[in-house]
N, C-alpha and C positions, 0 to 999 in steps of 0.2 A: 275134661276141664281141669288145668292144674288148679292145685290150693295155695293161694296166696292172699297178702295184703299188699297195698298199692299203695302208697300214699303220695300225696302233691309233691312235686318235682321230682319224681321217677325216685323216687325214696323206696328202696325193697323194703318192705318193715317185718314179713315174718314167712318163709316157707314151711309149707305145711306136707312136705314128703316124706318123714317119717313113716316107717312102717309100722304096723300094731305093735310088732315084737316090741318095737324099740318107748313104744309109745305109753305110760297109762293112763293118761286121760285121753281122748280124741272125741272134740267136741266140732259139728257140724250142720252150721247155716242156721244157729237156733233163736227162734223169734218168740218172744213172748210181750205181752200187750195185754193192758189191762185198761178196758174201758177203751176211748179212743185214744189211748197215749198208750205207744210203741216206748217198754221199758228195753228191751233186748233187741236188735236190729242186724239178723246174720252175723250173728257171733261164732268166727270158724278160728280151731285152736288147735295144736298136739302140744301137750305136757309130756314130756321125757321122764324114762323112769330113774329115780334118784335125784330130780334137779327139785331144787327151790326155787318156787314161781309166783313171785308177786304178784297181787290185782291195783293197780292204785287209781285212785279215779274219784274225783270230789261227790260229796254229798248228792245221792241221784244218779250219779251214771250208770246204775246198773249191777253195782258189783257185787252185792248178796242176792239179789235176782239170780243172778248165774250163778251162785255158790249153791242157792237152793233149787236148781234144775240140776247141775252137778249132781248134786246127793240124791236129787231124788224128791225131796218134800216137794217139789211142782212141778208140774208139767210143764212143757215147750207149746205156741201153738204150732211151729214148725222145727224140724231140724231135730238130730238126735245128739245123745251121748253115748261115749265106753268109757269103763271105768275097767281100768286091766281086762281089757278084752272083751270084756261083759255089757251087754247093752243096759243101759236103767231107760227107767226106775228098777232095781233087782231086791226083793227081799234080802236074799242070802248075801247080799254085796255088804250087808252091816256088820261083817266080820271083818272084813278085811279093809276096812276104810276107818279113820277116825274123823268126827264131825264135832268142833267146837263152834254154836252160835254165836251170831251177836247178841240175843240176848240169852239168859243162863237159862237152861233147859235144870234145875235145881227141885230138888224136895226142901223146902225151907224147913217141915216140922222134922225131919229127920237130922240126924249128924252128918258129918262128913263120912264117916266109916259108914254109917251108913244107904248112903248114897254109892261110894264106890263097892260094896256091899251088893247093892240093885244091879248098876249098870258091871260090875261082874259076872252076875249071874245070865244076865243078855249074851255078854262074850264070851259063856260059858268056861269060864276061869274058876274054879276049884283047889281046896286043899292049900298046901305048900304055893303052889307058883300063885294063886290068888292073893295071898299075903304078901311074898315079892314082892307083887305087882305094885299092892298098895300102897306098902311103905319107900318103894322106889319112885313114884310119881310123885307121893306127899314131901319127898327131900327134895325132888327136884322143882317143885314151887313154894317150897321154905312153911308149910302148913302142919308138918309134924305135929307141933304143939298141939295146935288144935283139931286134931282126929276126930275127937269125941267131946265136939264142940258143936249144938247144932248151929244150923246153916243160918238158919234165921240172925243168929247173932253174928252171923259175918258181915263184914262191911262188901262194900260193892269190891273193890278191888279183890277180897280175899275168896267172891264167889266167881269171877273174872280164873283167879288161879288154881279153883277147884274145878271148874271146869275143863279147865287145859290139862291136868290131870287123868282127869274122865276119859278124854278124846285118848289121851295116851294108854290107858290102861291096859290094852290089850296088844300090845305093838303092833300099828297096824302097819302093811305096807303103802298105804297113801294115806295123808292128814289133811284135812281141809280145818282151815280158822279164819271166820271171821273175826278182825280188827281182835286177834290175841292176847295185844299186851294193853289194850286202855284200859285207864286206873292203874297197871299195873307198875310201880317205883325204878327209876332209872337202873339201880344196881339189881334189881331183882330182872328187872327188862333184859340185860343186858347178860345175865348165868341163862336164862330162856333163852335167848337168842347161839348162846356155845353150844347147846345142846338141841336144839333145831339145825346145826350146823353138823352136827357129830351122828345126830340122826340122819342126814342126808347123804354123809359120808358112808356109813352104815347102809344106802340103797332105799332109803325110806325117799316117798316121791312127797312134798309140802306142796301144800299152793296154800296160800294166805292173802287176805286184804289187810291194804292197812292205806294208811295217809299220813304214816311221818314218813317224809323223803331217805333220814338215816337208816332205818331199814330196809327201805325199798333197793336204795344200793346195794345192801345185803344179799341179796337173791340173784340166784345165777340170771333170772331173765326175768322182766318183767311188760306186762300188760296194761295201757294206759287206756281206760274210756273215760270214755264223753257221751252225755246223753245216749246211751244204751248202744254204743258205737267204738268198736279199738280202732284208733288212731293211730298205737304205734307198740310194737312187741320189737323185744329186745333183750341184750345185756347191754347192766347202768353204760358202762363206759362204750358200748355201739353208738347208744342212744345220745349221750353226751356227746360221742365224736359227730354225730352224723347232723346233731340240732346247733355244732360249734357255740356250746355251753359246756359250762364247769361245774354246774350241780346236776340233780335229778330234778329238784325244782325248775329249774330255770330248763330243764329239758322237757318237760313236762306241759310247760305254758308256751312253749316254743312248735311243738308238733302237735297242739290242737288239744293238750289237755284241760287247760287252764280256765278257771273262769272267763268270760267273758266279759272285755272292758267297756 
C-alpha cells in the first residue's frame, strides 16, 4: 500500500516515499484517544533530514498529542514512530533529540546556570564545551544578564527563553518545540527564528508548532490538522498555490483547517 494523503478534489497533499536514509522522523498510522474521543486519527508523516517542519492547527487538533508520541512521553494506541532510524519510545534517543514543552519543564528554586547546569549533566556535557554551551544558548535568547538569576523570578516569557535554550544545549540533530516563541517579543522572535534558520541550514531537522501564520510560512513544509486529522502537508506557497489563496491563513481555512463557521 503506498503512503499518501488524499484530499477532496484529487488534491495530492503529501507523499510519503522517502526512504529512512533520507527520512528522521517517520511517523505511521498513529491513533491515540483518550476516553471516547479520538485525539490522533492515522497520523502518517516523513520529516526530511535538515528541513523545518511546521505543525499548525487551531486549539485541539492534536498537535502536542503528536509532539508527545513523537518524543516519546506517550504512547500511541496504534501506529508507530522512528526518530533517525530508531524506533521510540528510546531511552538513549534523549541525546540526540532536543524537546522544548508547552509548558516549561523549569526548576523555579534553582538559577538559570543552574538549571542548564542539570540538564547538562543529562547530555553529559562537561568541562570547557559545557560552558560553551551555556554561554552560547544564554546569547542566543538575550538571558546573559540574568544567569544567576533564580528562575522563579523570571517572568513567563523569560522562562519561555530559557527553556529553548535548554532544548538547544547539546546540539541536537533533531529539535522538537512546542509553540517556541509565545510570550516571546517580536525582535527577539524574530533573532530566534535567524537561527532556527542557520541551524537548519547547518542539517539540524526542526519540527515546531505554532499558530502565528508568519511563521508557519517560514518552514520549508508544513502540516495542517483539524480535529486529530492532517488535512493538508506542504510547502506555504504549494499550499497557497493549490487552496488559490495569498496567505497561509486564508490557505489554512480553505483546505479544511479552519474553524468551523
Amino acid at each position: 500500500m503506498s503512503d499518501y494523503l488524499h484530499q477532496k478534489g484529487g488534491l495530492l497533499l503529501s507523499t510519503l516515499t522517502e526512504s529512512a536514509r533520507s527520512s528522521s522522523v517517520e511517523i505511521d498510522g498513529l491513533r491515540r484517544s483518550f476516553g471516547e474521543r479520538a485525539v490522533l486519527d492515522g497520523i502518517s508523516l516523513r520529516i526530511g533530514r535538515g528541513e523545518l517542519f511546521g505543525l499548525l492547527g487551531p486549539s485541539g487538533s492534536g498537535k502536542t498529542t503528536l509532539i508527545k508520541l513523537v518524543t516519546g512521553i506517550d504512547r500511541a494506541d496504534a501506529g508507530e514512530v522512528r526518530l533517525l532510524g530508531e524506533k521510540m519510545p528510546k531511552l538513549a534517543m534523549l541525546q540526540r533529540f532536543g524537546y522544548m514543552a508547552q509548558s516549561d519543564a523549569l526548576y523555579n528554586e534553582l538559577t538559570a546556570r543552574e538549571n542548564l547546569l542539570f540538564f547538562a549533566s543529562l547530555y553529559r556535557l562537561s568541562g570547557r564545551k559545557r560552558q560553551e554551551r551555556i554561554e552560547a544558548v544564554m546569547a542566543l535568547v538575550d538571558l546573559t544578564p540574568h544567569l544567576n538569576k533564580p528562575v522563579a523570578a523570571y517572568s513567563g516569557g523569560m522562562k519561555r527563553r530559557l527553556s529553548l535554550a535548554i532544548s538547544l544545549l547539546h546540539e541536537p540533530e533533531l529539535l522538537i518545540l512546542d509553540e517556541p516563541t509565545v510570550g516571546i517579543d517580536p525582535a527577539l522572535r524574530q533573532s530566534i527564528w535567524k537561527e532556527l534558520a542557520a541551524l537548519r541550514d547547518g542539517g539540524t531537522t526542526i519540527i515546531l508548532t505554532t499558530h502565528v501564520m508568519d511563521e508557519a510560512d517560514k518552514c520549508d513544509r508544513i502540516a495542517l490538522l483539524r480535529d486529530g486529522r492532517l488535512t493538508a502537508v506542504g510547502s506555504p506557497d504549494a499550499l497557497k498555490a493549490e487552496s488559490g489563496t495569498q496567505t497561509i491563513e486564508d490557505a489554512f481555512i480553505a483546505l479544511g483547517g479552519g474553524a468551523q463557521r
